[in-house]
C-alpha positions, 0 to 999 in steps of 0.5 A: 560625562553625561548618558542620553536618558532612555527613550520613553516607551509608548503605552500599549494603543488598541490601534496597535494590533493592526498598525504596529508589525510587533502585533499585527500576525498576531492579531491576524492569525487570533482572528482567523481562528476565531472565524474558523471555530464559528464556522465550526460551530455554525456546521455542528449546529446545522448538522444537529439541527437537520439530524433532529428534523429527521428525527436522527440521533448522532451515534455509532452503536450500529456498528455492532449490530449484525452485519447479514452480508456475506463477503467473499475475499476475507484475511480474517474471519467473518460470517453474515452474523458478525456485526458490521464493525466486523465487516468494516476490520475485513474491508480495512484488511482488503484495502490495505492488502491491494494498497501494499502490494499495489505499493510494491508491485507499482515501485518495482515496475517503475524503478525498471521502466524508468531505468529502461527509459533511459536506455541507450537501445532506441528500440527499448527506450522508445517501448518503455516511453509508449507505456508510459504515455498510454497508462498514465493518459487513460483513467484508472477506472477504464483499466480496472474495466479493461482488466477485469473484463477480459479475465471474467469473460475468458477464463473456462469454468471449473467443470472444464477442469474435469476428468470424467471417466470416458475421458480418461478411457479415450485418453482425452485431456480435459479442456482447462487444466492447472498451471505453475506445476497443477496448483493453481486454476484460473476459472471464471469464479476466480483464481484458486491458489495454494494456501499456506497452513501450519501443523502446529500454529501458535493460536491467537489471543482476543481482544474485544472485537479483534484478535491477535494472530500470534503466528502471524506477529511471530513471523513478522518478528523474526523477520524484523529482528533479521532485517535488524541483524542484516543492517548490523552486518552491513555496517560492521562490512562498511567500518571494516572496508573503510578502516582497511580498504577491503571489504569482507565477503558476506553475501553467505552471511546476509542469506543466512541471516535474512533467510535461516531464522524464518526457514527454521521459523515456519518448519517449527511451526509446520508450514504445508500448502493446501492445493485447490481440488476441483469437487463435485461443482467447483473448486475446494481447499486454497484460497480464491482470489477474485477477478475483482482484487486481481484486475484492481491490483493489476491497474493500481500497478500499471498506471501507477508504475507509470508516473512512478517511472516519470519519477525515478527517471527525473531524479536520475537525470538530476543526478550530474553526469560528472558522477557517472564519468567518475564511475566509468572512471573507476572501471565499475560497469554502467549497472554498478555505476546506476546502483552504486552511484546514481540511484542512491544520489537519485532517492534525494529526489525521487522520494519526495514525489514517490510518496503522493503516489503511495498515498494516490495508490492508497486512496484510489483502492476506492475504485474497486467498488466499480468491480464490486471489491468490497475494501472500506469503501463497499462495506462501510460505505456501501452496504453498511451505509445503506443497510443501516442509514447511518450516511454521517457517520459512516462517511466520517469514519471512513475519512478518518480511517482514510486520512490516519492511513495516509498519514501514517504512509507520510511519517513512514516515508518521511523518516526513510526521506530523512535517512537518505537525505545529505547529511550537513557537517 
């Protein structure tokens, strides 16, 4: 029996990294590269050579050079003598402030709008439709103008909190005064809110130019450790229902869980609020929220709450019809049904779009330079840039502190995708 010898292999031809399919991406994707890198180098050389004819250098150390601008809303402390890279921690604190509850608040206010969207009541769904269309058809920027305007202008100024003598002889009321039980005051200066403090806090630790609050981390560990007990509990309710058929009673448990150890928590360290009182000129003691993060945190909610309720309505309308009429079946009522059967099926698809919106959210905080909020964008790109000429560097590390924040909100959100997502056998 005679074997067909194998075929000759052709030697390797230059002409084969353009016309053989084996190598052609290849060489494609080692060409595209190579013109990247030179047009990376080329703008390096640019950058250098225009710094040089400047007579600029390429440096950072102007960040901890005295900063000498004050900031009025600040979650960690600052003075006018703490260096700029100071001042930058304080705008990345604002920002990332206005950005979560901005998160929040927009998600919540979408998921009801778009729920209500949906609604049989004419008169309702027709109200939720005309929200939508306004908010999310008008630029962010004319809400933040529209929001901030009004409360600025508005709003009586702290001597119209006083009581004077003569007042209270003739039995007068002052013509402003405090609401939600005499602890808040809405002035033209700001709203002045109560302001939790501990008796006994646990301190915090320095490192470097940061500092570690420890009761801030023991909070937040207590609340995470209880979120991790709650998932346990509903777990264990779930294998006990579906090795049974019944499943426990454990509302009590999850409200112990989730509420006791923090409770307990805050008493042991000696939690209290400090009410705002009005002095001799203006209100001491609380913290003051600006008009400024009040109307940037309002806009970044209603206009994004806008396309957020686009968005859960999409995903619920994707949801077959067939689910709901097994439901109904079932006996379970249309709001069990929405947060049973539809909405979990509904997140598959919602998610994916939510997260663009978080990011958009995250980065139009920028807007509230309009408003002269100082987050990252008035520090760092503001009054640091101008006060030390630094516009390369700055402008860089703001992108870089912008695009490492959006892509941690991705990777967060894209695990919490993957959780929901169908599970393949």
């Amino acid at each position: 029996m005679a074997l067909a010898p194998d075929a000759p292999k052709d030697s390797f031809r230059l002409s084969m990294l353009i016309y053989d399919t084996r190598f052609r991406a290849m060489t494609i994707q080692v060409i595209v590269l190579i013109l990247f890198g030179l047009a990376v180098a080329w703008l390096l050389n640019n950058t250098v050579q225009n710094l040089a004819a400047k007579g600029k250098t390429f440096n950072y150390s102007f960040l901890w050079v005295r900063a000498g601008y004050d900031i009025e809303q600040t979650l960690i402390p600052y003075t006018n003598d703490s260096t700029h890279f100071r001042a930058l921690l304080v705008g990345l604190t604002n920002t990332l402030v206005v950005a979560l509850v901005g998160c929040i608040g927009a998600t919540i206010l979408g998921v009801i709008v778009g729920v209500l969207r949906l609604s049989k009541n004419w008169l309702v769904a027709r109200i939720m439709t005309v929200y939508v269309e306004i908010f999310r058809n008008i630029p962010l920027l004319l809400w933040i103008l529209i929001i901030y305007v009004p409360i600025s202008e508005i709003a009586p100024a702290p001597s119209a909190f006083r009581v004077t003598e003569e007042m209270q002889a003739a039995g007068q009321a002052p013509a402003a005064s405090k609401i939600l039980f005499d602890t808040v005051a809405v002035t033209n200066r700001g709203i002045y809110a109560p302001l939790p403090l501990f008796s006994r806090p646990l301190g915090s630790v320095d490192l470097g130019p940061v500092s570690l609050n420890l009761t801030f981390l023991s909070i937040v560990a207590v609340l995470g450790a209880s979120i991790l007990a709650y998932r346990a509990l509903r777990a264990r309710a779930r294998a006990v229902q579906e090795a049974t058929g019944v499943r426990p009673v454990t509302w009590w448990k999850s409200l112990m869980i989730l509420v006791l150890p923090t409770a307990l928590l805050l008493a042991a360290m000696g939690l209290h609020l400090e009410i705002p009182e009005l002095t001799r000129f203006n209100f001491t003691g609380g913290i003051l929220l600006q008009h400024a993060f009040t109307a940037l945190t309002l806009a970044l909610i209603l206009y994004t709450g806008a396309f957020i309720a686009e968005i859960v309505r999409a995903g619920i309308l994707a949801v077959s019809k067939g689910q709901t009429e097994a439901a109904y079946a079932l006996g379970l009522r249309p709001n069990r049904t929405m947060s049973l059967i539809i909405l979990p099926q509904a997140l598959r698809v919602i998610i994916p779009p939510l997260i663009s919106q978080y990011l958009n959210l995250t980065k139009n905080t920028s807007l509230g330079i309009a408003v002269s909020y100082l987050d990252l964008r008035g520090t760092l790109g503001g009054i640091t840039l101008n006060q030390t000429g630094r516009e390369l560097e700055c402008m860089l590390l703001m992108m870089l502190i912008y695009l490492t924040i959006s892509l941690i909100i991705s990777a967060v959100m894209n695990v919490y995708n993957r959780s929901v997502r169908l599970k393949e056998r």
